[in-house]
NUTOR-91496 format. One record per residue (C-alpha): residue number from 1; residue in three letters; chain; x, y, z. Coordinates in Angstrom, 3 decimals. Layout:
REM residues N
@k = NUM	r = ALA	c = A	east = X	north = Y	up = Z
...
//
This chain:
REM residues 333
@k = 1	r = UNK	c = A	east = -22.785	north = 208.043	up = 111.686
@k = 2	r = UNK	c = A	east = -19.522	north = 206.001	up = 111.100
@k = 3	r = UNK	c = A	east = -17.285	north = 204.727	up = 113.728
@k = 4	r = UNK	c = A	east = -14.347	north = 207.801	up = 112.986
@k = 5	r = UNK	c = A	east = -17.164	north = 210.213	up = 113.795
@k = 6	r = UNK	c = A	east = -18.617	north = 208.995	up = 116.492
@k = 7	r = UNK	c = A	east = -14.354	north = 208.291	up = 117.827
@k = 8	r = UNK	c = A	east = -14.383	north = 211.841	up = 116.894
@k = 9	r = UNK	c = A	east = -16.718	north = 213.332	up = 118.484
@k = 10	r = UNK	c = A	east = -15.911	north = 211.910	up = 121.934
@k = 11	r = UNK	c = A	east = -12.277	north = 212.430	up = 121.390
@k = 12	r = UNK	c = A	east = -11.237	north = 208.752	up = 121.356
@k = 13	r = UNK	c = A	east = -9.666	north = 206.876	up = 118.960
@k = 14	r = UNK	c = A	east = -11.620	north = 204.282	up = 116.664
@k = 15	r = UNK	c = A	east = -10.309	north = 201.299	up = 118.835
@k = 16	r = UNK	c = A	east = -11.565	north = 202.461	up = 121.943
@k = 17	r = UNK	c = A	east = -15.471	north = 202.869	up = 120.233
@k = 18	r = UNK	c = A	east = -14.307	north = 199.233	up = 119.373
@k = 19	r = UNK	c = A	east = -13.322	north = 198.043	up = 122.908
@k = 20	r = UNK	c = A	east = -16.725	north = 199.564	up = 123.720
@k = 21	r = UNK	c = A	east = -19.012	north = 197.770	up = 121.369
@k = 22	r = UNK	c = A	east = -17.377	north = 194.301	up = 122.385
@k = 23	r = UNK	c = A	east = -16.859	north = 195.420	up = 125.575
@k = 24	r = UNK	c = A	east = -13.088	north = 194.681	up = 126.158
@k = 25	r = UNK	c = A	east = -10.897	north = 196.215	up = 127.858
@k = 26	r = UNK	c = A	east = -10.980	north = 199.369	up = 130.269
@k = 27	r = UNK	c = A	east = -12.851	north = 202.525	up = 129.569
@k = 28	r = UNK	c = A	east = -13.227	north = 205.563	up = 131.460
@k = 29	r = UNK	c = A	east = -17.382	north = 205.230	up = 132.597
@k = 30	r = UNK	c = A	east = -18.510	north = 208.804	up = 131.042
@k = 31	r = UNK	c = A	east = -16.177	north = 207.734	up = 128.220
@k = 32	r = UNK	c = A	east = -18.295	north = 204.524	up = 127.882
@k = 33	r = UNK	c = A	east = -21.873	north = 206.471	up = 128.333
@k = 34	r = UNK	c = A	east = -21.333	north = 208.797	up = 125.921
@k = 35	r = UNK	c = A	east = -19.618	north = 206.359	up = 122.818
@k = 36	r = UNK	c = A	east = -23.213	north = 204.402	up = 124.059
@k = 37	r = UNK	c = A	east = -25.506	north = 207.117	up = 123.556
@k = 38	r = UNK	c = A	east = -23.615	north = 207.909	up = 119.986
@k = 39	r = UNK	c = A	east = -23.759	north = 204.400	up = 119.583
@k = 40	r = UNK	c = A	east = -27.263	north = 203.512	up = 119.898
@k = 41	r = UNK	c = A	east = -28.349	north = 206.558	up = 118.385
@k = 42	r = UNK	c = A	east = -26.483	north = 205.736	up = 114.843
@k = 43	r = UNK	c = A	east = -28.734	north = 203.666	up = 111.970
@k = 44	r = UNK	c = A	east = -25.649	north = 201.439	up = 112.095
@k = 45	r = UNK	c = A	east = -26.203	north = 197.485	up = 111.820
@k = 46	r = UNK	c = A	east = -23.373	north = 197.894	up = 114.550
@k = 47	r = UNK	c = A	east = -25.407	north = 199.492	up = 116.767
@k = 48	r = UNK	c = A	east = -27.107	north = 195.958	up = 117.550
@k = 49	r = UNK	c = A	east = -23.659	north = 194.713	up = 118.830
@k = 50	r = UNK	c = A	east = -23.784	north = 197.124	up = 121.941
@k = 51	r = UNK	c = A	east = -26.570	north = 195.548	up = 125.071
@k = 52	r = UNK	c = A	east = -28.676	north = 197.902	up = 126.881
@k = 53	r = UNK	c = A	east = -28.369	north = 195.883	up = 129.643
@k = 54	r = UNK	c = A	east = -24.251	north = 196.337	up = 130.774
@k = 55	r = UNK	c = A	east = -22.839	north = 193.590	up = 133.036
@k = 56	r = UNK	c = A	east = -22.837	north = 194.797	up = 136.672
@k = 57	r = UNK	c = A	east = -19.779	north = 193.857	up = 138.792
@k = 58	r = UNK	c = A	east = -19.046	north = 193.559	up = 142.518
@k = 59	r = UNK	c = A	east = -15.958	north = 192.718	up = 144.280
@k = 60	r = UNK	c = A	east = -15.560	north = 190.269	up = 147.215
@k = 61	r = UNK	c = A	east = -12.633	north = 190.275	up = 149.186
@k = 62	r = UNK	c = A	east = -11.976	north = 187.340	up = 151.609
@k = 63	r = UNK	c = A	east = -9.095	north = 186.112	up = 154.298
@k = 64	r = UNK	c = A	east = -9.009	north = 182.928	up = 153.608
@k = 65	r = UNK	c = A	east = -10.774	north = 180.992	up = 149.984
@k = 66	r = UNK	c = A	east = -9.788	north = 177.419	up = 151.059
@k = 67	r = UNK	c = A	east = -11.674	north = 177.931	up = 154.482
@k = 68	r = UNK	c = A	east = -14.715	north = 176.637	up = 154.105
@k = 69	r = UNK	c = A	east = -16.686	north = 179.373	up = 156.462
@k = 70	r = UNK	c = A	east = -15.905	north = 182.053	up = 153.426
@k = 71	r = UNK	c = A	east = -17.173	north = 179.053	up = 151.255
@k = 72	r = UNK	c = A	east = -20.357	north = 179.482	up = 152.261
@k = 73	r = UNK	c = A	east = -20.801	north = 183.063	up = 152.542
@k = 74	r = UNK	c = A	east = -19.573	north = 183.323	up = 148.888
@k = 75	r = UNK	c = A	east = -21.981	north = 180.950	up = 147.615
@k = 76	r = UNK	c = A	east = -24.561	north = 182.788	up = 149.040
@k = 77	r = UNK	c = A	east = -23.366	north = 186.251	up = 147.552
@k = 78	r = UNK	c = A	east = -22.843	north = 184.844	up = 144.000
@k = 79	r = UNK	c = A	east = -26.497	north = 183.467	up = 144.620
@k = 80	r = UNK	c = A	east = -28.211	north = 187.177	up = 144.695
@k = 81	r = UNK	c = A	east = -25.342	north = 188.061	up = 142.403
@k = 82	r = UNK	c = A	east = -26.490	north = 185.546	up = 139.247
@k = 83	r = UNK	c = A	east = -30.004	north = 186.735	up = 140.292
@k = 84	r = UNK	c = A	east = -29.157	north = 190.542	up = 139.867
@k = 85	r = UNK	c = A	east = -27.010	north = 189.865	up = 136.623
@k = 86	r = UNK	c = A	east = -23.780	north = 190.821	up = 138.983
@k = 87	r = UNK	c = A	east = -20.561	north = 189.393	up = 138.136
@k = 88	r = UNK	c = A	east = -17.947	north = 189.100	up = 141.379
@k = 89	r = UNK	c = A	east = -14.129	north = 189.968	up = 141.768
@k = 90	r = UNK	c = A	east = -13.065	north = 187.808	up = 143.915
@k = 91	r = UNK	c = A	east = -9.848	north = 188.758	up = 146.195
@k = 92	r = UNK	c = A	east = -7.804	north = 186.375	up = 148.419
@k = 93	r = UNK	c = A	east = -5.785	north = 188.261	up = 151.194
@k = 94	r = UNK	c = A	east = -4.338	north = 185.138	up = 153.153
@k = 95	r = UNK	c = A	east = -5.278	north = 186.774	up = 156.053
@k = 96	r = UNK	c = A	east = -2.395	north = 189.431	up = 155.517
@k = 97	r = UNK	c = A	east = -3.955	north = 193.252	up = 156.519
@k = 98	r = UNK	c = A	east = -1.440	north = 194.681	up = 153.603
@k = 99	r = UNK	c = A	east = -2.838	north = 192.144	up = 150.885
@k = 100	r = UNK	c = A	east = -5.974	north = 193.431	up = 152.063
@k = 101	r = UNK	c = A	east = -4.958	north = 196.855	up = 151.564
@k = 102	r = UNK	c = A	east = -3.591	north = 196.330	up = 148.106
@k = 103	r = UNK	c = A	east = -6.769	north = 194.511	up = 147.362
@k = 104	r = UNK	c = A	east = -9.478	north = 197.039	up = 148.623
@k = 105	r = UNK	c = A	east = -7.101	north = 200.482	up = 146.498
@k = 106	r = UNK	c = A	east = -7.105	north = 198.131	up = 143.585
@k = 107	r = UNK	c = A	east = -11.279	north = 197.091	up = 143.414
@k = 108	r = UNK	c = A	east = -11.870	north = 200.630	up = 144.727
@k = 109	r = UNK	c = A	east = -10.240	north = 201.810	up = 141.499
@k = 110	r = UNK	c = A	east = -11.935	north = 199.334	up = 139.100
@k = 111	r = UNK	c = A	east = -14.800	north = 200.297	up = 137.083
@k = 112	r = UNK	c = A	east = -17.646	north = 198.304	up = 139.896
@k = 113	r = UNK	c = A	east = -20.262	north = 198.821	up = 141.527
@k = 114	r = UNK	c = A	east = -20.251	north = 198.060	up = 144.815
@k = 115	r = UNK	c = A	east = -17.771	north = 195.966	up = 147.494
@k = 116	r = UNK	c = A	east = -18.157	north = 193.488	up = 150.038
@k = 117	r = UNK	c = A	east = -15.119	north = 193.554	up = 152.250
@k = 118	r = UNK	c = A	east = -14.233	north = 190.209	up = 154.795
@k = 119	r = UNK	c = A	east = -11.875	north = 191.467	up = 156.928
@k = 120	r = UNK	c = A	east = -8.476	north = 189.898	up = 157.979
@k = 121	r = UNK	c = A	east = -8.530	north = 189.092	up = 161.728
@k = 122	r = UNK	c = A	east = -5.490	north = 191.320	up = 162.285
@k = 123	r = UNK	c = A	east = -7.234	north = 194.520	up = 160.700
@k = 124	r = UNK	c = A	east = -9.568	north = 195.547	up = 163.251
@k = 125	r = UNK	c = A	east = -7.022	north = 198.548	up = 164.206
@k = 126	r = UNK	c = A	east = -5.653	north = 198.992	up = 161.147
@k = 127	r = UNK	c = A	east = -5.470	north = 202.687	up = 160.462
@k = 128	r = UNK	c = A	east = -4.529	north = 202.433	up = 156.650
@k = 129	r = UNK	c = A	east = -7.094	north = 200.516	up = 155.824
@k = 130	r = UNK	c = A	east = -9.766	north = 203.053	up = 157.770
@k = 131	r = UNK	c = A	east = -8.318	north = 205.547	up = 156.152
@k = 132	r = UNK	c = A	east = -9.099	north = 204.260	up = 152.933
@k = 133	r = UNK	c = A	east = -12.197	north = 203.658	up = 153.491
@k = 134	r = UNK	c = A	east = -12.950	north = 207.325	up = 153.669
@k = 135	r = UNK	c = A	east = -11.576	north = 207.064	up = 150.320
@k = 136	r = UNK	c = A	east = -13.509	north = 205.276	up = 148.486
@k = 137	r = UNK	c = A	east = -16.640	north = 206.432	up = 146.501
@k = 138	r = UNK	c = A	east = -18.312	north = 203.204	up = 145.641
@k = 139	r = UNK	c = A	east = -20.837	north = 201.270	up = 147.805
@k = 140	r = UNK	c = A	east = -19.158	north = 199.072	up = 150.448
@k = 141	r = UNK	c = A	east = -20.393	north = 196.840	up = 153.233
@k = 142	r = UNK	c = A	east = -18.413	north = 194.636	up = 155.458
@k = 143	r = UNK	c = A	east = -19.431	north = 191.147	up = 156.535
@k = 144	r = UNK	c = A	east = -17.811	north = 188.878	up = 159.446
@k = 145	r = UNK	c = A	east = -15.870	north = 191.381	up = 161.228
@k = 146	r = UNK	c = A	east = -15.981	north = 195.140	up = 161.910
@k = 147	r = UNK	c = A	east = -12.929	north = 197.662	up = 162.212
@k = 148	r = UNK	c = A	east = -12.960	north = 200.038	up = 165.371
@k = 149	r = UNK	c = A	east = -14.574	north = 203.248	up = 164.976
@k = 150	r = UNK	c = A	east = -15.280	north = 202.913	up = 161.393
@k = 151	r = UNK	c = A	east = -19.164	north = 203.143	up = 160.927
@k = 152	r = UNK	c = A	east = -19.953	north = 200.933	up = 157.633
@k = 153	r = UNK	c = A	east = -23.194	north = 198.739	up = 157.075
@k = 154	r = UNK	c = A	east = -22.446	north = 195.327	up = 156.981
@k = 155	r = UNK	c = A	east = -23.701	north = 191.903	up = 158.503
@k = 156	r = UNK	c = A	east = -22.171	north = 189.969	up = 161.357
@k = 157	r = UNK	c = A	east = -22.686	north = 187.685	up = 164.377
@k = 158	r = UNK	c = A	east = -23.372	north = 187.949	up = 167.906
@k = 159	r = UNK	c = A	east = -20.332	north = 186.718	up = 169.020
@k = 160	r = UNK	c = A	east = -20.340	north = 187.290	up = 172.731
@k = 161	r = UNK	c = A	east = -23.893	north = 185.453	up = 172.446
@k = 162	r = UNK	c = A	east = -22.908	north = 182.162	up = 170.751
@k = 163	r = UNK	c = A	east = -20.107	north = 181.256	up = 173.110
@k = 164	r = UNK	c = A	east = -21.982	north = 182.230	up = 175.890
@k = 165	r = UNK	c = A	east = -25.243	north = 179.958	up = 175.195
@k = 166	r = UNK	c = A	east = -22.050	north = 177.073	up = 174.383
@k = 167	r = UNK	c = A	east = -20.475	north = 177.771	up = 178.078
@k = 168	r = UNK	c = A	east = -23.775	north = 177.732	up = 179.840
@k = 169	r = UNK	c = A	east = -24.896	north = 174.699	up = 177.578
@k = 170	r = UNK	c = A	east = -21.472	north = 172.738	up = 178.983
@k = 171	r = UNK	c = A	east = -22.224	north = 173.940	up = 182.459
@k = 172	r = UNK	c = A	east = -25.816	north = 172.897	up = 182.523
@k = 173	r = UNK	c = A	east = -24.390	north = 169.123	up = 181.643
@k = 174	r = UNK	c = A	east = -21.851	north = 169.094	up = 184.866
@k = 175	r = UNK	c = A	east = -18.770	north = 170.840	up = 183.587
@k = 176	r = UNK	c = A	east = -16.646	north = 173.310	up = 185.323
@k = 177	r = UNK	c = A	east = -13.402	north = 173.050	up = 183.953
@k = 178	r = UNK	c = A	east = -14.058	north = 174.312	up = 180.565
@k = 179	r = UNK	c = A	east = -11.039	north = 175.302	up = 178.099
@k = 180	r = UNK	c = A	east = -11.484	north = 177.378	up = 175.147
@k = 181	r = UNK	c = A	east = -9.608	north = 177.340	up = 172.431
@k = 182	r = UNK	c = A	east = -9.265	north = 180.722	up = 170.278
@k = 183	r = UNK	c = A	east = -7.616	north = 183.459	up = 168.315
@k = 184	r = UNK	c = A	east = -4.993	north = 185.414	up = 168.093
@k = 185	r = UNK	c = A	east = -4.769	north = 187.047	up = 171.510
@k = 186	r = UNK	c = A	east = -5.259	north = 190.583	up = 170.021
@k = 187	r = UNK	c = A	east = -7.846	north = 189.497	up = 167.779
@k = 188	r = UNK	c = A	east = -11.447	north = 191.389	up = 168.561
@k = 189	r = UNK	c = A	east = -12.983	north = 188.248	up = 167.714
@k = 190	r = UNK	c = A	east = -11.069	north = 186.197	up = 170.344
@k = 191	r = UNK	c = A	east = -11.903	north = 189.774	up = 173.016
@k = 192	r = UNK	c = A	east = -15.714	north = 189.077	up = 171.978
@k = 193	r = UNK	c = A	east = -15.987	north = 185.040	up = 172.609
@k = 194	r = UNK	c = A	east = -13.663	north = 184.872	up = 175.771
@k = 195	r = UNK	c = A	east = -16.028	north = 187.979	up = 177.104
@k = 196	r = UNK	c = A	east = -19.269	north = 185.644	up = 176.153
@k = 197	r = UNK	c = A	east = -16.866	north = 182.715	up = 177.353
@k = 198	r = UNK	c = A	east = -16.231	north = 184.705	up = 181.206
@k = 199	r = UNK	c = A	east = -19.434	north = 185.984	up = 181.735
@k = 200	r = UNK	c = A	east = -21.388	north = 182.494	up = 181.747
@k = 201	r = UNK	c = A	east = -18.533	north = 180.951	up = 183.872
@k = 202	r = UNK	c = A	east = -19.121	north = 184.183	up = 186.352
@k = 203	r = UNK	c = A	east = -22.880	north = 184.064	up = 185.920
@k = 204	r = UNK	c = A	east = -22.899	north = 180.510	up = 187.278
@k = 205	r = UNK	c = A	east = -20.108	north = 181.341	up = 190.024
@k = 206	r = UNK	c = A	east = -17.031	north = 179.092	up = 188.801
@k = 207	r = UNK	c = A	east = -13.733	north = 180.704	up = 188.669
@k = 208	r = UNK	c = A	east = -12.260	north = 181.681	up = 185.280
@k = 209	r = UNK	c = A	east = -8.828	north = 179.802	up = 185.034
@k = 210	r = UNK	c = A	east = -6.189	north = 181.671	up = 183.014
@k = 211	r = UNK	c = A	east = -4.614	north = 178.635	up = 182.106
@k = 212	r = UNK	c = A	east = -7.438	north = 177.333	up = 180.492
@k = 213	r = UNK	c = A	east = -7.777	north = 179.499	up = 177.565
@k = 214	r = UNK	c = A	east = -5.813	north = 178.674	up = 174.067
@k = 215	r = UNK	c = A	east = -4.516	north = 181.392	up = 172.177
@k = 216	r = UNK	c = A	east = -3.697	north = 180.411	up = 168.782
@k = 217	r = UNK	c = A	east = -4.604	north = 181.394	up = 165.297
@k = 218	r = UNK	c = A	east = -7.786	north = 181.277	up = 163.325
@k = 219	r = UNK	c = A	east = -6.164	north = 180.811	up = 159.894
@k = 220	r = UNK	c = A	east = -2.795	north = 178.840	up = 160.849
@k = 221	r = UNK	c = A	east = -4.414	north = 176.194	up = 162.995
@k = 222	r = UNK	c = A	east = -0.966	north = 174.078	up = 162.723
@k = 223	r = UNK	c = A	east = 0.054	north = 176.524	up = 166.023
@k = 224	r = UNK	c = A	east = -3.021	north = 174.566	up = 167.730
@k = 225	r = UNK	c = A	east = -1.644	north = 171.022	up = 167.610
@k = 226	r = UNK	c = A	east = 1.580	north = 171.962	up = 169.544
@k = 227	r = UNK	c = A	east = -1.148	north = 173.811	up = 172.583
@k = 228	r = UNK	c = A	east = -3.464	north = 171.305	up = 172.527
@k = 229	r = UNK	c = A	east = -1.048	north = 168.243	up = 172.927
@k = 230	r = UNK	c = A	east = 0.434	north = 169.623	up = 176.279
@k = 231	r = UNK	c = A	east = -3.849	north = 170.506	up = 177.318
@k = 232	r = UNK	c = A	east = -5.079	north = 166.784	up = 176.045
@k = 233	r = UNK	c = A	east = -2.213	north = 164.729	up = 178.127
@k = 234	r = UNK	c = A	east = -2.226	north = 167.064	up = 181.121
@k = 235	r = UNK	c = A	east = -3.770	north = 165.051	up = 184.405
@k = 236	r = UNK	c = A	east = -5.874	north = 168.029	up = 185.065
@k = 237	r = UNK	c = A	east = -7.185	north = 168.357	up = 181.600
@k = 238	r = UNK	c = A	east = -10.413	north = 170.089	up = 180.845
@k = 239	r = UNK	c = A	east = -13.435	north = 168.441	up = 181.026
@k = 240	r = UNK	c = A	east = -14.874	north = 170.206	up = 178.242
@k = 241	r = UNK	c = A	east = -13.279	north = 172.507	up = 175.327
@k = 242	r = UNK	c = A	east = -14.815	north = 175.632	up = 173.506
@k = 243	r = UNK	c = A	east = -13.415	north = 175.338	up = 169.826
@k = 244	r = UNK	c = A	east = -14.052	north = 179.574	up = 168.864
@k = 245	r = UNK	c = A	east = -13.627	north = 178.443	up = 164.923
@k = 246	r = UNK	c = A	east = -14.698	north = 175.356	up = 162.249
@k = 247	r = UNK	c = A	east = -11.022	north = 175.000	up = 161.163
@k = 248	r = UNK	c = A	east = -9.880	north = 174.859	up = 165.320
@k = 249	r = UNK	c = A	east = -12.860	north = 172.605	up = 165.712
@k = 250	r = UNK	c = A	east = -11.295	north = 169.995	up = 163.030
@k = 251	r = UNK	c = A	east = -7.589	north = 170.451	up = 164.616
@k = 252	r = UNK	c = A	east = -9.321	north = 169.819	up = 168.373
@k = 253	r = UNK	c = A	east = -10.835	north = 166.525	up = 166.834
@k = 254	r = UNK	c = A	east = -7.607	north = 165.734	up = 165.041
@k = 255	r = UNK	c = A	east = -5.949	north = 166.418	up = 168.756
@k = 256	r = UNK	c = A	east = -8.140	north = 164.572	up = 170.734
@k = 257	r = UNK	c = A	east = -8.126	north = 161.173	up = 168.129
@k = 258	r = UNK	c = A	east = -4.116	north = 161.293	up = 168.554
@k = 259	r = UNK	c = A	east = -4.242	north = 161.524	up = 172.459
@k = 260	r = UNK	c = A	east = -6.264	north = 158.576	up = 172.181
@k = 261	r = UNK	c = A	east = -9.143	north = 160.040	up = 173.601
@k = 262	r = UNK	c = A	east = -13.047	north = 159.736	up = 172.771
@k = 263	r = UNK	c = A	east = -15.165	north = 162.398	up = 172.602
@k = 264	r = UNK	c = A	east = -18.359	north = 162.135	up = 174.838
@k = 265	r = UNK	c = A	east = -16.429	north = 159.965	up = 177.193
@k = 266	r = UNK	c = A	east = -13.148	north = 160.949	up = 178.235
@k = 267	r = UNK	c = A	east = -14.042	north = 164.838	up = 176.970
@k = 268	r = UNK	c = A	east = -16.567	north = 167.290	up = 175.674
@k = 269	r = UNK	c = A	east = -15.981	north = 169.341	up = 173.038
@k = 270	r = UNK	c = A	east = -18.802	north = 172.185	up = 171.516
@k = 271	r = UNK	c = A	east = -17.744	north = 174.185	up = 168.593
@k = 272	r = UNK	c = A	east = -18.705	north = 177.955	up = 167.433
@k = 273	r = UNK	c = A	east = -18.926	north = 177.355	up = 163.635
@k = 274	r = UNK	c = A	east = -20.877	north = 173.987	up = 162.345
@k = 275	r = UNK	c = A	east = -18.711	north = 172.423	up = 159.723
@k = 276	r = UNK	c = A	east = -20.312	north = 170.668	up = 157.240
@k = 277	r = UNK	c = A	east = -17.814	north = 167.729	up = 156.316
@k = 278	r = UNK	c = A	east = -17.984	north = 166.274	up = 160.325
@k = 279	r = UNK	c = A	east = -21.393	north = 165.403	up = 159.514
@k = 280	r = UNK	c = A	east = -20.672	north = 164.016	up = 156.148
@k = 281	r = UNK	c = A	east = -17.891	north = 162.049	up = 157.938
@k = 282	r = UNK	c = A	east = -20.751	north = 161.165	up = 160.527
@k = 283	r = UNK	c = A	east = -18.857	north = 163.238	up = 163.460
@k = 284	r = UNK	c = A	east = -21.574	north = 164.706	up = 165.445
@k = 285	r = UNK	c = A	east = -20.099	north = 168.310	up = 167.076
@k = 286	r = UNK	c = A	east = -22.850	north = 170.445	up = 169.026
@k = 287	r = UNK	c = A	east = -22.347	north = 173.897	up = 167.432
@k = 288	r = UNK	c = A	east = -23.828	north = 177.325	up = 167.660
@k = 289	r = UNK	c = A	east = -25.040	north = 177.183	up = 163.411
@k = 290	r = UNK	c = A	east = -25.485	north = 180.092	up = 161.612
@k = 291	r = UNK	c = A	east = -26.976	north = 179.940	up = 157.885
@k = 292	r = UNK	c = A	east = -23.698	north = 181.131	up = 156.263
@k = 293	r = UNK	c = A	east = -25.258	north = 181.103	up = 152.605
@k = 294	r = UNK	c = A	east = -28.264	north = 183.173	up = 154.348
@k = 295	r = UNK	c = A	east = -25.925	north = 185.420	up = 155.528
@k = 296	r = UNK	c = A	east = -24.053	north = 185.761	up = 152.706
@k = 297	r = UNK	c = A	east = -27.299	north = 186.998	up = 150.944
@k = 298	r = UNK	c = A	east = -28.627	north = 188.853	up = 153.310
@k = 299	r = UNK	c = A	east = -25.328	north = 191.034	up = 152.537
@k = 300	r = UNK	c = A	east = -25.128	north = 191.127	up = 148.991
@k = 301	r = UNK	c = A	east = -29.270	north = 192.456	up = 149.746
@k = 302	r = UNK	c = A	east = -27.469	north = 195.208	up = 151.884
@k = 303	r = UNK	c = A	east = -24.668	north = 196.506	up = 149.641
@k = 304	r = UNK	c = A	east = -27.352	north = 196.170	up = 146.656
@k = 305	r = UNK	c = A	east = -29.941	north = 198.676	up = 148.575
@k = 306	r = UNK	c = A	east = -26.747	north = 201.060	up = 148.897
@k = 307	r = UNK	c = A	east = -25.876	north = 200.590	up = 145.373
@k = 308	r = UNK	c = A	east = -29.311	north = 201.677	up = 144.215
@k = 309	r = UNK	c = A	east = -29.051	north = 204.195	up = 147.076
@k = 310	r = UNK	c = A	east = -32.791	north = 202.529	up = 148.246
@k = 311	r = UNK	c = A	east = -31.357	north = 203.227	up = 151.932
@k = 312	r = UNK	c = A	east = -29.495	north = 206.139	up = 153.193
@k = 313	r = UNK	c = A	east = -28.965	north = 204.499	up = 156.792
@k = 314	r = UNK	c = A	east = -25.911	north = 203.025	up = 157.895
@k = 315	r = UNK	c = A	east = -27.438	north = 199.713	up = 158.467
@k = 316	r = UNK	c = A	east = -25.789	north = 196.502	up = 160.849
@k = 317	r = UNK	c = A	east = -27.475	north = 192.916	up = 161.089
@k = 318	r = UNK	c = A	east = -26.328	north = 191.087	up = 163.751
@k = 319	r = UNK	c = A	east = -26.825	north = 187.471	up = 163.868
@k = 320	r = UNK	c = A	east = -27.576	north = 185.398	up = 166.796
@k = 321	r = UNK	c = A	east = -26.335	north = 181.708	up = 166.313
@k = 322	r = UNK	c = A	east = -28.216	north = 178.747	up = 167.257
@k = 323	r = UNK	c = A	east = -27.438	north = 176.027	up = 169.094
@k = 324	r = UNK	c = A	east = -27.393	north = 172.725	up = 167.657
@k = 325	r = UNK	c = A	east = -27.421	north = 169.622	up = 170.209
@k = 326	r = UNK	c = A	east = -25.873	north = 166.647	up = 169.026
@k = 327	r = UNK	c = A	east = -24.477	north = 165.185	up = 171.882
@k = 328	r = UNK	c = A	east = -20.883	north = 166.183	up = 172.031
@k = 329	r = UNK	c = A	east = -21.320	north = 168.244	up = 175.361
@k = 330	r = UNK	c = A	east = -22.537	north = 165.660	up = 177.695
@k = 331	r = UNK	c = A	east = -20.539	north = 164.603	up = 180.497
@k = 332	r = UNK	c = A	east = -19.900	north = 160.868	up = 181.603
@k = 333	r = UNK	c = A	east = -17.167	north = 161.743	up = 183.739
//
């Protein structure tokens, strides 16, 4: 069977049985099966050029690639990935819901397999991108954050948990005046730590203090510096601060060096993420640590199960974080 008859008798035209064989360019999938089939059925010596085994591909869209939380997840995703012969689409949305949009029509229409969705911390009541979710016909999982009412599998943390375990650690060392610094106010994130954050303050009796929590953003931390300036060289400065992020963590530190300040001594500081390069740097931050490469396995294992439709279950794995000690929430006031 030559190449025009095989074209032929799928209806294409010689060049797309050639995109096929050197797998270029986009072809419709039933397209693709059937040129295959015709394909590996021919005596041929081109018949050899076509693999049995066809590259796999996922898509992984993120808020934030120069954040070094996603880093970590993505490692561990392309990790199971290279070990299940999946390649990855990777997506950037700078944090922007209608990037993230764009992003999640554009994979959904791209001849893959499966997605794994990070969402921006503005999206949780986004009702475009819910909508398109009911949309989509490929396997997807989220991992991070959830959107309201939208029931997908997907992997994320206990966040009420982790901040509560860092307020009650702070309080058990002598602190009561305890700041926080956070989100974006309407962020479901920031709703989840400050709940964790109020409800150890209220199980140990101390007031909460409006004035004491930060608003600011998780992505553009520069909004921090201005906040945290005005907390640091107030006389009735916090004892102890809650950083709710790795990237706030680094701009608290950054704060606190300029104020002249010393961590340990003059203030306490605990952080929700544990960043990597302070310890490198030999900057020792007590932190509620999560295995972020872990996790980013465990949810490549989740969308793979749906992709192979091994689990018919809407499935959610919730983390709980543990707490690291080293020595960054004692008092010596």
């Amino acid at each position: 069977m030559t190449l025009k008859e095989i074209a032929d008798r799928c209806g294409v035209s010689i060049a797309t049985v050639s995109r096929v064989i050197n797998n270029k360019g986009n072809v419709k999938s039933d397209t693709k099966e059937k040129i295959l089939q015709l394909l590996n059925q021919s005596d041929k010596s081109y018949k050899y050029l076509v693999s049995t085994e066809r590259n796999q591909t996922i898509a992984v869209i993120v808020p934030d690639i120069n954040n070094p939380f996603y880093g970590e997840l993505i490692k561990g995703i392309s990790k199971m990935a290279d070990k299940h012969n999946f390649d990855i689409l990777l997506y950037d949305t700078h944090d922007d819901p209608e990037k993230e949009f764009k992003y999640l029509k554009k994979a959904s229409k791209q001849e893959i397999n499966g997605i794994i969705l990070m969402t921006s911390s503005k999206s949780y009541h986004c009702e475009g991108i819910k909508a398109l979710f009911k949309q989509i016909k490929i396997p997807i999982i989220l991992m991070d954050r959830e959107i309201k009412n939208l029931q997908v599998d997907g992997v994320f943390f206990d966040d009420i948990t982790g901040v509560f375990m860092l307020t009650e650690l702070l309080i058990e060392q002598g602190h009561k005046n305890i700041g926080i610094l956070t989100g974006e106010k309407d962020s479901e994130v920031t709703k989840k730590r400050l709940e964790g954050y109020k409800r150890a303050l209220s199980e140990h009796e101390i007031p909460c203090n409006p004035k004491n929590i930060y608003y600011t953003s998780f992505t553009e931390t520069h909004f921090a510096y201005d906040i945290l300036e005005n907390v640091l060289n107030s006389k009735n400065r916090p004892t102890a601060i809650i950083s709710c992020s790795g990237l706030l963590t680094i701009a608290l530190i950054k704060s606190i060096n300029e104020a002249g300040l010393e961590i340990g001594k003059d203030i306490s500081i605990v952080s929700f993420d544990d960043v990597k390069i302070l310890q490198l740097l030999g900057i020792k931050i007590t932190a509620a640590f999560t295995d972020l490469q872990e996790m980013g396995k465990a949810g490549f294992d989740l969308l793979y199960k749906k992709i192979n439709k091994s689990s018919s279950l809407t499935n959610k794995l919730t983390i709980i974080p543990t707490i690291i000690k080293r020595g960054s929430e004692k008092s010596k006031l």
